[in-house]
FIRO-253099 format. One record per residue (C-alpha): x, y, z; residue number from 1; residue in one letter. Coordinates in nm, 3 decimals, padded with zeros to 5 digits. Layout:
BEGIN
c1,c2,c3,seq,type
X,Y,Z,NUM,a
...
// end
This chain:
BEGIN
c1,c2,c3,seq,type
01.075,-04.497,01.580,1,x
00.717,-04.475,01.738,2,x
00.827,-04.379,02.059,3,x
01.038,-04.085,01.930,4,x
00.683,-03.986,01.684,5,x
00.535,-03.957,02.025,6,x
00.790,-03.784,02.249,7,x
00.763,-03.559,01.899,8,x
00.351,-03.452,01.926,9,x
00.413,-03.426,02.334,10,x
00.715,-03.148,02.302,11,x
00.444,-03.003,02.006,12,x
00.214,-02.945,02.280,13,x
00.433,-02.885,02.529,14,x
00.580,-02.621,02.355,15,x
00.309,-02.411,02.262,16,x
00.116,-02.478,02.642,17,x
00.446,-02.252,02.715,18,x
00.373,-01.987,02.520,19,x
-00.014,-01.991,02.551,20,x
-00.158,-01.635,02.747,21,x
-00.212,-01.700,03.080,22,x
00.144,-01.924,03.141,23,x
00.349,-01.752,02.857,24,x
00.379,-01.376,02.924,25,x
00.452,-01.214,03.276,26,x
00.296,-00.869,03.208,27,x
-00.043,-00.720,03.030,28,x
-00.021,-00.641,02.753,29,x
00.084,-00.261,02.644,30,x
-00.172,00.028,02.526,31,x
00.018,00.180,02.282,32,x
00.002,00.514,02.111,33,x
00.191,00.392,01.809,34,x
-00.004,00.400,01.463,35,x
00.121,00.449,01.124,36,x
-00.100,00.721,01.042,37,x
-00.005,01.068,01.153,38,x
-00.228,01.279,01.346,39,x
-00.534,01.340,01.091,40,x
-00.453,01.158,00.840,41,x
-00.714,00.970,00.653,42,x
-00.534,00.621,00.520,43,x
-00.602,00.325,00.666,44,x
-00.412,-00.011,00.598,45,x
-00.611,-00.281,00.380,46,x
-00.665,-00.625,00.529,47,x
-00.818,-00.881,00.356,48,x
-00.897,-01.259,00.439,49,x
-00.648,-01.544,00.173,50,x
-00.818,-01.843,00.059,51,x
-00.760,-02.113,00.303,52,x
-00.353,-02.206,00.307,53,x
-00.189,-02.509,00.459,54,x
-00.032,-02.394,00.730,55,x
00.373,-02.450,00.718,56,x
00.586,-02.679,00.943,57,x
00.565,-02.551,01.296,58,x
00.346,-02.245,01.204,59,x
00.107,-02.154,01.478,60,x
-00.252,-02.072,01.330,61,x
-00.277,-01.726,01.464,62,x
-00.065,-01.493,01.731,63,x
00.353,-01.544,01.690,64,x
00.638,-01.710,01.848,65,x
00.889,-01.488,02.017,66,x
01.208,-01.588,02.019,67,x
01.583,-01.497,02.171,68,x
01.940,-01.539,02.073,69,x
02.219,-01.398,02.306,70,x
02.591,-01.428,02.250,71,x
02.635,-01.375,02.621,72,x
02.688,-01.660,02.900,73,x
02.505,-01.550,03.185,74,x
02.549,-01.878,03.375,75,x
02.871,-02.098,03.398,76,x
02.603,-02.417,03.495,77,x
02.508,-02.418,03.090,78,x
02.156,-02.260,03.208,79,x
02.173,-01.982,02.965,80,x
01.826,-01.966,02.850,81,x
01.689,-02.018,03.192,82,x
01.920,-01.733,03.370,83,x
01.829,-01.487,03.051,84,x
01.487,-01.546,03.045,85,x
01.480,-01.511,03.450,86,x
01.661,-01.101,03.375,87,x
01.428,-01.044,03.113,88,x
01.121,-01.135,03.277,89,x
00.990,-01.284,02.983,90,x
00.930,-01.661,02.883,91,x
01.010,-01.723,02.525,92,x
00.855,-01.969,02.245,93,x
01.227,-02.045,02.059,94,x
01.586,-01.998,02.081,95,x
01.870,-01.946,01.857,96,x
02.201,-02.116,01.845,97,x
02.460,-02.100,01.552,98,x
02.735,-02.409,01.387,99,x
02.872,-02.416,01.157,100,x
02.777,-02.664,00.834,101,x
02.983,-03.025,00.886,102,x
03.090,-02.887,01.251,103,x
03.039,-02.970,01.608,104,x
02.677,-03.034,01.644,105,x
02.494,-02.791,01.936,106,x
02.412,-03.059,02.178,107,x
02.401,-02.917,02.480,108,x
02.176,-02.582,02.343,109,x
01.959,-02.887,02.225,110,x
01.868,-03.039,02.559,111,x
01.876,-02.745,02.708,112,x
01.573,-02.617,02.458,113,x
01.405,-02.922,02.532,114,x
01.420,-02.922,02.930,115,x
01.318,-02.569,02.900,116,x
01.011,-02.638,02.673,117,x
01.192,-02.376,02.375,118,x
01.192,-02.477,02.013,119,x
01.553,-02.487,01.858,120,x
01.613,-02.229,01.579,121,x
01.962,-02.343,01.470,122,x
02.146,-02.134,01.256,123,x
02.365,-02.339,01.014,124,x
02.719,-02.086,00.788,125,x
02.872,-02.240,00.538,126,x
03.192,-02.397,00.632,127,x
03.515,-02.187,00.710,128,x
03.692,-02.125,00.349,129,x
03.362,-02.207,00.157,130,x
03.135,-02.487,00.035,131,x
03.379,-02.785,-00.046,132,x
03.326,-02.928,-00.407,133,x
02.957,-03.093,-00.455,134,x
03.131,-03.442,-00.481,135,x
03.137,-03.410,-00.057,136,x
02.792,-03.273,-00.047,137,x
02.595,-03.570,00.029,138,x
02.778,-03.689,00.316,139,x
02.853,-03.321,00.474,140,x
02.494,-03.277,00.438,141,x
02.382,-03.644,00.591,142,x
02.596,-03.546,00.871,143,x
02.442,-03.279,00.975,144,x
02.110,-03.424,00.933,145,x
02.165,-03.682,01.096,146,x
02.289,-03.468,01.377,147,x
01.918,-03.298,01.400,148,x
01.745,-03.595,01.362,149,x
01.822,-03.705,01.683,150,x
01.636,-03.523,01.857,151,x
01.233,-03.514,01.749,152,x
01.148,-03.185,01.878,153,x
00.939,-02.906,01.659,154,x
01.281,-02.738,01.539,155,x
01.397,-02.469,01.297,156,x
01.760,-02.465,01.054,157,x
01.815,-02.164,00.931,158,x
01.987,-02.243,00.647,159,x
02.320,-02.056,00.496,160,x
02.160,-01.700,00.562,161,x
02.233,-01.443,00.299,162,x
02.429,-01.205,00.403,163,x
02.715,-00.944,00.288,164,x
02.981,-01.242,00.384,165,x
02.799,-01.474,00.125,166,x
03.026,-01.580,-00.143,167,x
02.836,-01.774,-00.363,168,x
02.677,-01.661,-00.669,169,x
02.306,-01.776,-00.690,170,x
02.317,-02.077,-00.901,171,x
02.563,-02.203,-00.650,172,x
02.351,-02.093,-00.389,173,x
02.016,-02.245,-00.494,174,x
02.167,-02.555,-00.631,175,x
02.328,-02.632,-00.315,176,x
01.968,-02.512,-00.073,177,x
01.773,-02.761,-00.213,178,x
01.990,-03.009,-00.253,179,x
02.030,-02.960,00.141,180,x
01.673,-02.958,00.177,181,x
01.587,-03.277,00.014,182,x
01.853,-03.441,00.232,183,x
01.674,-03.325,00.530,184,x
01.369,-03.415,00.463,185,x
01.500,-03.765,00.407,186,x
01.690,-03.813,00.739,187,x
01.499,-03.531,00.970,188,x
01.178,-03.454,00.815,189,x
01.102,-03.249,01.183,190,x
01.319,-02.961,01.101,191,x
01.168,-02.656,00.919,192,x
01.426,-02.491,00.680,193,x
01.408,-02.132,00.650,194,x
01.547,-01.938,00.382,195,x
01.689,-01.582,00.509,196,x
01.854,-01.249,00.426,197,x
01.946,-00.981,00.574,198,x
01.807,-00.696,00.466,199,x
02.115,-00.480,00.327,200,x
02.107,-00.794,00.076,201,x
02.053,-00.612,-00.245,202,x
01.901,-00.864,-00.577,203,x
01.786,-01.179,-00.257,204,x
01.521,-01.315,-00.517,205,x
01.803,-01.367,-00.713,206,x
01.872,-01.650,-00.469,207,x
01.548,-01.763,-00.366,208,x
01.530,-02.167,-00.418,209,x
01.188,-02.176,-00.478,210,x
00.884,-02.256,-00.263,211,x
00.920,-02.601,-00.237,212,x
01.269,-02.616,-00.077,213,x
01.162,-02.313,00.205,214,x
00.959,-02.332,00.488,215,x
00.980,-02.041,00.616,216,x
01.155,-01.737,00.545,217,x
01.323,-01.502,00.724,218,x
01.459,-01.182,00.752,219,x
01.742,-01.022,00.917,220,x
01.710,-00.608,01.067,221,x
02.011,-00.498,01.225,222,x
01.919,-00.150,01.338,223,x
02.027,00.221,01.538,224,x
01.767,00.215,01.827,225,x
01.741,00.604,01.744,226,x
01.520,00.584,01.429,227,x
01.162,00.611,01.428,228,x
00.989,00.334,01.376,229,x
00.764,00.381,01.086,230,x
01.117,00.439,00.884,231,x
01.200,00.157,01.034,232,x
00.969,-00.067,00.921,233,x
00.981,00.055,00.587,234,x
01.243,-00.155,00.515,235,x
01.053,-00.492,00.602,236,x
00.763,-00.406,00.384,237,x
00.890,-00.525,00.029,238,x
00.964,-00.855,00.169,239,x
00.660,-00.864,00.364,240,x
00.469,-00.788,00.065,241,x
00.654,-01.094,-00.153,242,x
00.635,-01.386,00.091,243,x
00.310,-01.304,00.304,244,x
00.044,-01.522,00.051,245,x
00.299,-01.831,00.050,246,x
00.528,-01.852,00.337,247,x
00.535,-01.735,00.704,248,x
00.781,-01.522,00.818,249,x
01.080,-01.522,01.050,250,x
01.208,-01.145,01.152,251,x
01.560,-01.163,01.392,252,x
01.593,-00.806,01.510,253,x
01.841,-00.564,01.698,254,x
01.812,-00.225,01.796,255,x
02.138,-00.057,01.946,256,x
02.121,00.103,02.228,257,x
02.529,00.272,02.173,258,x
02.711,00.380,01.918,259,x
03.069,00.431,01.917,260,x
03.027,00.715,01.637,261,x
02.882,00.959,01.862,262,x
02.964,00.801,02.165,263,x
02.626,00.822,02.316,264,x
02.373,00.600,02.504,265,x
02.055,00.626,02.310,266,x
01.871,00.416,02.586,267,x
01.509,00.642,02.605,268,x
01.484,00.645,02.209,269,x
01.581,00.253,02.199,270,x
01.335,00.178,02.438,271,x
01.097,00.366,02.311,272,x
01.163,00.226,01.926,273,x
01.135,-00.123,02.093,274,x
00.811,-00.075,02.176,275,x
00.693,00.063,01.892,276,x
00.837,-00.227,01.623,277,x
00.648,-00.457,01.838,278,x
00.375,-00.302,01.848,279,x
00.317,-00.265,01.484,280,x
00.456,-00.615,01.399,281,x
00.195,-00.746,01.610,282,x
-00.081,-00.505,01.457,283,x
00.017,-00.433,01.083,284,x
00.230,-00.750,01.026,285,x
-00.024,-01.081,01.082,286,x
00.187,-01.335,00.850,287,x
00.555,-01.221,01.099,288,x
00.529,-01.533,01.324,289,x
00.802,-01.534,01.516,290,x
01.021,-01.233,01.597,291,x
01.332,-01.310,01.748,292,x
01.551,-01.084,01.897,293,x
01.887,-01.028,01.851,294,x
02.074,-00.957,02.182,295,x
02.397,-00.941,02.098,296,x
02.743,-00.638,02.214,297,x
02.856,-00.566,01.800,298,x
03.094,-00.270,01.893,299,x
03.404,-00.394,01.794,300,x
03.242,-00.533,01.469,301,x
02.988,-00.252,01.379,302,x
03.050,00.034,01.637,303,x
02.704,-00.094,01.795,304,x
02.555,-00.240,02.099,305,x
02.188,-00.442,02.050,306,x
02.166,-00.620,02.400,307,x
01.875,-00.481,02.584,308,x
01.982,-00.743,02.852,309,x
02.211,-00.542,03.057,310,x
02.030,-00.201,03.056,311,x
01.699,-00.223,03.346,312,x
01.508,00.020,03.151,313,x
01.559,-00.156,02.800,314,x
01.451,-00.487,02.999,315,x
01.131,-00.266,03.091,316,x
01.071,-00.176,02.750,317,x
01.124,-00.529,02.646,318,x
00.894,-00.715,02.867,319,x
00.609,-00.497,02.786,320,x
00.674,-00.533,02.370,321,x
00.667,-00.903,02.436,322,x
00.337,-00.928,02.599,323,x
00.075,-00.989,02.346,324,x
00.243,-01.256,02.107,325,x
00.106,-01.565,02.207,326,x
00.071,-01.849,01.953,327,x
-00.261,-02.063,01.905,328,x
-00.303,-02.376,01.706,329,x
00.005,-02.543,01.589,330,x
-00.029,-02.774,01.386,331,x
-00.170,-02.905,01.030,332,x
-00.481,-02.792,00.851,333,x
-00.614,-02.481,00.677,334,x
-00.608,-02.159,00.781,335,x
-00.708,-01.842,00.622,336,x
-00.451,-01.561,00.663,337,x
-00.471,-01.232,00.693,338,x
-00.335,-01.053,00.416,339,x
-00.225,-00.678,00.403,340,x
-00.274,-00.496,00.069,341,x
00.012,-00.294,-00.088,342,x
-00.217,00.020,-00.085,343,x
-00.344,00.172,00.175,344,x
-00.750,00.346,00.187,345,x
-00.851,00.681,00.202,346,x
-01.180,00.724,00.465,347,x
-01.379,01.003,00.442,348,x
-01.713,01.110,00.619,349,x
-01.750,00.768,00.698,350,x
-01.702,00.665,00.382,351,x
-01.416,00.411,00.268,352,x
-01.217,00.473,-00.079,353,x
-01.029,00.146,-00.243,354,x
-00.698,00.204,-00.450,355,x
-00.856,-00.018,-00.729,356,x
-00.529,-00.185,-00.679,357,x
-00.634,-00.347,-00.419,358,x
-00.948,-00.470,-00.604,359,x
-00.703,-00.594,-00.839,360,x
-00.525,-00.796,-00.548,361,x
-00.845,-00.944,-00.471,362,x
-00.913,-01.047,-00.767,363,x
-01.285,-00.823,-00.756,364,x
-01.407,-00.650,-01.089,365,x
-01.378,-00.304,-01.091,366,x
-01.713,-00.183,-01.035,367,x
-01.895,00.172,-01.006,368,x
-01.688,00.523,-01.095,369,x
-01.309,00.547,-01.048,370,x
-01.243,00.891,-00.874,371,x
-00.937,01.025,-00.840,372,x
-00.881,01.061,-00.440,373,x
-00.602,01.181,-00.286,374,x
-00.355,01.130,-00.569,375,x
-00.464,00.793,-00.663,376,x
-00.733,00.638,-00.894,377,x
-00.990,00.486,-00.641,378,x
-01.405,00.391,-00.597,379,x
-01.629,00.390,-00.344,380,x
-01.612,00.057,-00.211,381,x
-02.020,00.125,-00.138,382,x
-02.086,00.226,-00.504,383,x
-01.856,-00.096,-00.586,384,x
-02.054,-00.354,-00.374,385,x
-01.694,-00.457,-00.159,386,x
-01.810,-00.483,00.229,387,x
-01.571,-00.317,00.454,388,x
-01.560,-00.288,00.816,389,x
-01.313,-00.051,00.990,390,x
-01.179,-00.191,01.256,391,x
-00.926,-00.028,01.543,392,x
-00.815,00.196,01.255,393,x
-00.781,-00.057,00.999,394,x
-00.973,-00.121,00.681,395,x
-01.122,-00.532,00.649,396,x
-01.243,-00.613,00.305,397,x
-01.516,-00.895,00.272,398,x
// end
């Protein structure tokens, strides 16, 4: 057992040496145009520093994992991540792979994570036809533990994602999570569960099974690659807002490049989207760490293409959103985190008005007069005493 605690810490490290700057990334980083703020506007996003947090199972302190799943087969030697990651141009932190619960074990994606220095994100569906009665859970559940414990690697499970093909209501659902979770932790304490949902999953807190059964959670975007990206990212901001004080977060991505309902490429605007998501998640989204992207061909299920691995200008645009991710510090200790308030700032002639909102947030008394600005009850956060420093467009409280 010591020998595999130590093979453990040594893939830790060798892990995140892989995605470190300097060995991780193959181009600069971007300069990108891309800001939430139209052309002179005068909000600002709110950042503000948490107490310190424990950081989660497998959470890097600062920067985020970027990750990869494909449902291609680029090689016939079972090199897939090397022979993707050799057309993309881009080393990644993590891979995905999916079974299904009870089934045949990924083995080979396994090894093949561990030669290539990736951790595992293993996405685990409920059996075909359904969970089987909860007499069998125990030992369908060991099983599959037992199958993960085996190898001692930093590793993810994804655990029965929500999604429109979910068929349990949620006392089924959250019953059966952490009962799945406390049989993990007893046979492979190394893998980080993640709770996920896609995000056409209407009522998901409905489901959630509470914060001591998740590690992480996640959340699902599968996207036209002809919307702009503010609109976009719209749709991440309610869970952002829930999870970012208590749990990091896991976004899997696509962006489609064709659609069969207007039978057109939309290459220029995907690429162009692409760049922008990343962008932003890397500015406006701090607690996202890891972003994994879904290359997968959906026509014949959803009319829509997401692979950016087959088109050289996607590939382009794909390289340069990647650059700029790099994890530091994973590990155990605390961390603060930066935390992004639900209301934005107005700045004017230098001078910086707080939604008292986001006083509230912070838990700071109201102080000084409350002026209505721009639409919405705010003070002077000179008059009220609150330090601010803008910063690269953004607002920093404290």
């Amino acid at each position: 057992m010591r020998k595999w605690g130590i093979l453990g810490a040594l893939l830790a490290v060798f892990v995140l040496s892989a995605c470190e700057d300097g060995g991780h990334f193959l181009f600069p980083e971007e300069v990108s145009d891309y800001s939430f703020e139209e052309p002179g506007a005068v909000r600002y996003l709110v950042f503000f520093e948490s107490e310190p947090m424990p950081l989660a199972m497998h959470e890097p302190a600062s920067g985020s994992f970027i990750g990869m799943y494909t449902d291609t087969h680029p090689a016939l030697d079972g090199r897939i991540i090397a022979v993707h990651e050799a057309a993309l141009g881009v080393r990644h932190c993590a891979f995905m792979e999916v079974m299904e619960l009870g089934g045949a074990f990924p083995l080979l994606f396994v090894l093949e994570c561990i030669a290539e220095q990736k951790m595992p994100v293993i996405v685990v569906l409920p059996p075909d036809g359904g969970l089987p009665p909860s007499v069998v859970w125990e030992s369908l559940l060991t099983e599959t533990a037992r199958a993960f414990s085996d190898f001692p690697t930093p590793m993810f499970a994804k655990f029965l994602p929500l999604s429109a093909d979910t068929r349990m209501n949620a006392a089924e659902y959250i019953a059966f999570f952490r009962y799945a979770r406390a049989i993990f932790a007893q046979h492979a304490p190394h893998v980080a569960f993640v709770w996920s949902v896609d995000a056409d999953f209407e009522g998901y807190m409905d489901f959630f099974p509470g914060e001591l059964a998740v590690d992480w959670v996640g959340l699902s975007l599968f996207l036209p690659g002809n919307g702009a990206a503010p609109d976009i990212l719209e749709r991440v901001l309610g869970f952002y807002h829930t999870f970012q004080r208590e749990q990091p977060i896991m976004l899997n991505l696509a962006l489609s490049h064709f659609s069969t309902e207007d039978h057109r490429f939309h290459v220029s605007e995907t690429a162009a989207a692409l760049g922008q998501i990343y962008y932003a998640l890397r500015r406006d989204f701090p607690r996202v760490k890891m972003v994994n992207y879904m290359d997968v061909n959906r026509v014949a299920f959803n009319q829509r293409d997401y692979r950016i691995s087959m088109d050289a200008a996607l590939r382009e645009a794909y390289r340069e959103s990647a650059a700029g991710f790099a994890p530091r510090g994973l590990g155990e200790g605390l961390v603060r985190q930066p935390i992004r308030s639900a209301y934005s700032a107005h700045v004017e002639d230098g001078r910086v008005y707080l939604d008292v909102r986001t006083l509230e947030e912070l838990g700071v008394r109201v102080r000084g007069r409350v002026q209505w600005v721009d639409g919405v009850r705010r003070v002077d956060a000179a008059e009220a005493g609150v330090g601010v420093v803008i910063r690269d467009g953004q607002v920093w409280v404290g």
